[in-house]
N, C-alpha and C positions, 0 to 999 in steps of 0.2 A: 295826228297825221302830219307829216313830212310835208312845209309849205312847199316844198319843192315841186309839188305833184298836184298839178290842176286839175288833170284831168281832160286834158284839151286834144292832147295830141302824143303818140308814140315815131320819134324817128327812125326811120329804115334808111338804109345806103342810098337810095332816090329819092330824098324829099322826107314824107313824113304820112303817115295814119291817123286821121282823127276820130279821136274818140267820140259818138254823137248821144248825149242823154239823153236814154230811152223813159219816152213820156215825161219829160220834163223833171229827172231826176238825176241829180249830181251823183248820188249813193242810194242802195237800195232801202235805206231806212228815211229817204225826204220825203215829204206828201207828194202823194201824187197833182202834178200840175201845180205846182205853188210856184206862187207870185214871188218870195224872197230866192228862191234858186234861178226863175229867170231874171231875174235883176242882176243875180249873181253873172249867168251867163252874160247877158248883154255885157257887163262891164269887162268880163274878160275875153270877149270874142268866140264864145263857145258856139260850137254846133248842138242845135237843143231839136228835138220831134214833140211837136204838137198834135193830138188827134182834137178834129174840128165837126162838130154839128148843126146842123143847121135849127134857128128859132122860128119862133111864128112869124114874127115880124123878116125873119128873110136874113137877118145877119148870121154871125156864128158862136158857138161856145167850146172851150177849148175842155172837154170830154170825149172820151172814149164809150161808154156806152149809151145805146137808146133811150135808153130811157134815164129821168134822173134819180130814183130811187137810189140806184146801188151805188154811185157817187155824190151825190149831196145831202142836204136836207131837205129838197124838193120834190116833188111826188108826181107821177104820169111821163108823156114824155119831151124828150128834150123840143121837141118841134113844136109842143102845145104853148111854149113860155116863153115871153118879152124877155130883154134885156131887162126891165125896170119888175120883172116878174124876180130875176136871178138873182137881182141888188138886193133882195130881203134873204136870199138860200145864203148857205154856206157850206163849202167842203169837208165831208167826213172826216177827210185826212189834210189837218191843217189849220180847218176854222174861217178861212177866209173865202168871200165872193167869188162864186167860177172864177175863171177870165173869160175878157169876151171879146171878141173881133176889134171893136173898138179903142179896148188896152192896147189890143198890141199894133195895132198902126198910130197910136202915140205912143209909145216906147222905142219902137225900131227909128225914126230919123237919128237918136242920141245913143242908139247901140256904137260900140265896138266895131271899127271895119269888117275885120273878120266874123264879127255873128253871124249865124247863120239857121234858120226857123224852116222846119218842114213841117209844111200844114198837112199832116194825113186825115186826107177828107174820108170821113166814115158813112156819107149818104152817097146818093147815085144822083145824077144829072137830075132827073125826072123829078127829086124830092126838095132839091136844091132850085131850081128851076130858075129864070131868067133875072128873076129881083135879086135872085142868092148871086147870079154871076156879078151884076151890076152894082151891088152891095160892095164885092173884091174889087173889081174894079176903083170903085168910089175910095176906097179906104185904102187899096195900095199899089195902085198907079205908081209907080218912080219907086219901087221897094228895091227895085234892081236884083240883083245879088244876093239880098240878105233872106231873101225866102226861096224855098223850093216847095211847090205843089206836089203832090203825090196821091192816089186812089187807086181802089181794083177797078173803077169805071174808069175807059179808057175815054167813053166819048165826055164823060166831065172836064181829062185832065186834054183834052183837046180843045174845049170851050173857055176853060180857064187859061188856055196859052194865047188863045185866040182875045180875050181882053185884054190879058194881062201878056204882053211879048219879050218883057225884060224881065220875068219871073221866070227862075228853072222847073223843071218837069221833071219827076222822076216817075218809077214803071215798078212793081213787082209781079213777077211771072213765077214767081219760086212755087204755088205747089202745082201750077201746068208741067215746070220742068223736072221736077221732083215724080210725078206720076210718068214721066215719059221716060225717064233715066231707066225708073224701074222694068216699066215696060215696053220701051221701043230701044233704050243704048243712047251710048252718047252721042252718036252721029244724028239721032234725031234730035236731043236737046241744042248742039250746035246749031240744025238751021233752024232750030225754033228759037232760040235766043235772037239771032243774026237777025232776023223776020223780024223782030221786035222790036230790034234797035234801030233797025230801018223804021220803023211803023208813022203812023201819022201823030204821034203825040211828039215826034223830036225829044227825047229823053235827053237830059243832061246826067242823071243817075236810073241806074238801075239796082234795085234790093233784092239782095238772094241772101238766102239762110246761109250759114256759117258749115252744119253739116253738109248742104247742098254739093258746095265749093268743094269741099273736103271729098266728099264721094264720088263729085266728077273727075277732081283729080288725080284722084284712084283709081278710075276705069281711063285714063290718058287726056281728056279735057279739060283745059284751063279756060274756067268763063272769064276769073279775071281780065287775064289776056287776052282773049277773043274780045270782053265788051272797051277795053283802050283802046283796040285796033278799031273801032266804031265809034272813039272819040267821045264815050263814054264810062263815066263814072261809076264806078263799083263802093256800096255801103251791106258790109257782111252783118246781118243780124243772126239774134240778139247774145252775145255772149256774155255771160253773167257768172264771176266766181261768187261758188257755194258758201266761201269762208272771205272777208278783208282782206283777212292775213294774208293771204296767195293762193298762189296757185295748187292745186295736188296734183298727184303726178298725171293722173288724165286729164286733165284741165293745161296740163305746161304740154302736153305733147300734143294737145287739139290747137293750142295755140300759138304754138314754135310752126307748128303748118300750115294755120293762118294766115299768119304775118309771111312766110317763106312767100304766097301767093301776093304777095304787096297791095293788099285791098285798099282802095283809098282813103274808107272810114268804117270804123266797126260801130256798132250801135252796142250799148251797154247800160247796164242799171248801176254799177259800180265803176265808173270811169276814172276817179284817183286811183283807189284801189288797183284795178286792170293796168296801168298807169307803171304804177311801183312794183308790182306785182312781175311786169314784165323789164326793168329795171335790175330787180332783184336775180333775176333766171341769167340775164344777157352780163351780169357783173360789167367789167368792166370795158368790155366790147358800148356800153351804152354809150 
């Protein structure tokens, strides 16, 4: 690979798109959630997504599903198990310890200015419950910047802003808007977006699908647009070429309309790749 191509970020005529790796993966061939890719990001400033569960003891583990059979070598689920429970598991994909809440509020003070960590929390308020808030609190008071919270419970990412005030918020409403495009038009996604970004969580990001974008702006609505003018951030998931090598032709014309929408980060499992890929299309306009 072309060290040319981090992976970080694609320039557009305003500034720049960054690329954010989905579940903690540089390429779609890294473990998932491994510890040597975000070391990697932290040092280069990368924007990384973490999905976060809650343990027994109340802190988090940096997994995507319920339970741990299907990602570790641990058995039942993620809520039933201590941190000193996790330190004996190890990752299907990779070999190494989860990560756990506690890695990474020692890792982030000696990140990269620019890193940036979104904790997509995969439990609801009610499962997380008051030690889980006070846990975040504890561990990442003064994170500032370098994380953004994000959940489909809105009263979690309300409570977590409400500890944590120098922590960003983001929002996904993609299949409310996605179900309404279909059946009510775009004039209702408009003021159901709008609603939203007014709402009580104070969003710094909002996450919408990639086709979403695309088919609004096909029927004449630009959510991009619409969520800047609300002083809110747009991250287009998950776009993921089939092949390294590039793009093919449906893949360069989903994503030549993409970028046209100037979204401010695209979420991807192949972020060099996506990188060069669009590089290679733009010649020498890059």
């Amino acid at each position: 690979m072309n060290d040319e191509f981090h992976g970080l970020a694609i320039p557009r005529a305003a500034g720049e798109t960054r690329l954010k790796w989905h579940r903690l993966r540089r390429r779609l061939a890294d473990p998932l959630f491994g510890r040597q890719v975000m070391a990697e990001g932290f040092a280069l400033g990368a924007s990384m997504e973490l999905d976060m569960r809650v343990r027994a003891d109340h802190g988090f583990a940096v997994l995507h599903d319920r339970d741990l059979d299907g990602e570790t070598t641990g058995h039942g689920a993620v809520s039933g198990a201590t941190a000193s429970d996790m330190a004996a598991m190890a990752m299907k994909s990779g070999g190494t310890p989860p990560i756990l809440s506690e890695d990474l509020a020692g890792m982030l003070p000696d990140a990269h200015p620019q890193a940036l960590l979104q904790f997509d929390m995969k439990d609801r308020l009610d499962a997380i419950g008051a030690r889980g808030i006070d846990h975040l609190r504890h561990h990442f008071a003064g994170a500032g910047q370098k994380v953004i919270v994000s959940a489909r419970d809105l009263d979690l990412i309300v409570a977590v802003g409400d500890a944590l005030p120098d922590v960003r918020r983001g929002i996904d409403p993609t299949d409310k808007l996605v179900t309404m495009l279909q059946s009510e038009g775009p004039a209702a996604v408009e003021r159901a977006l709008a609603t939203d970004l007014k709402g009580a969580t104070q969003p710094d990001t909002v996450y919408l699908s990639w086709p979403l974008l695309l088919a609004a702006k096909d029927r004449g609505l630009d959510l991009v647009a619409l969520s800047r003018d609300h002083g809110v951030a747009v991250d287009a998931w998950t776009f993921t070429l089939k092949d390294e090598a590039g793009f093919d032709a449906r893949e360069a014309a989903d994503f030549s309309a993409l970028m046209a929408l100037q979204p401010d980060q695209i979420t991807t499992d192949e972020a060099p790749a996506t990188e060069r890929a669009w590089a290679a299309l733009k010649g020498p306009e890059r």
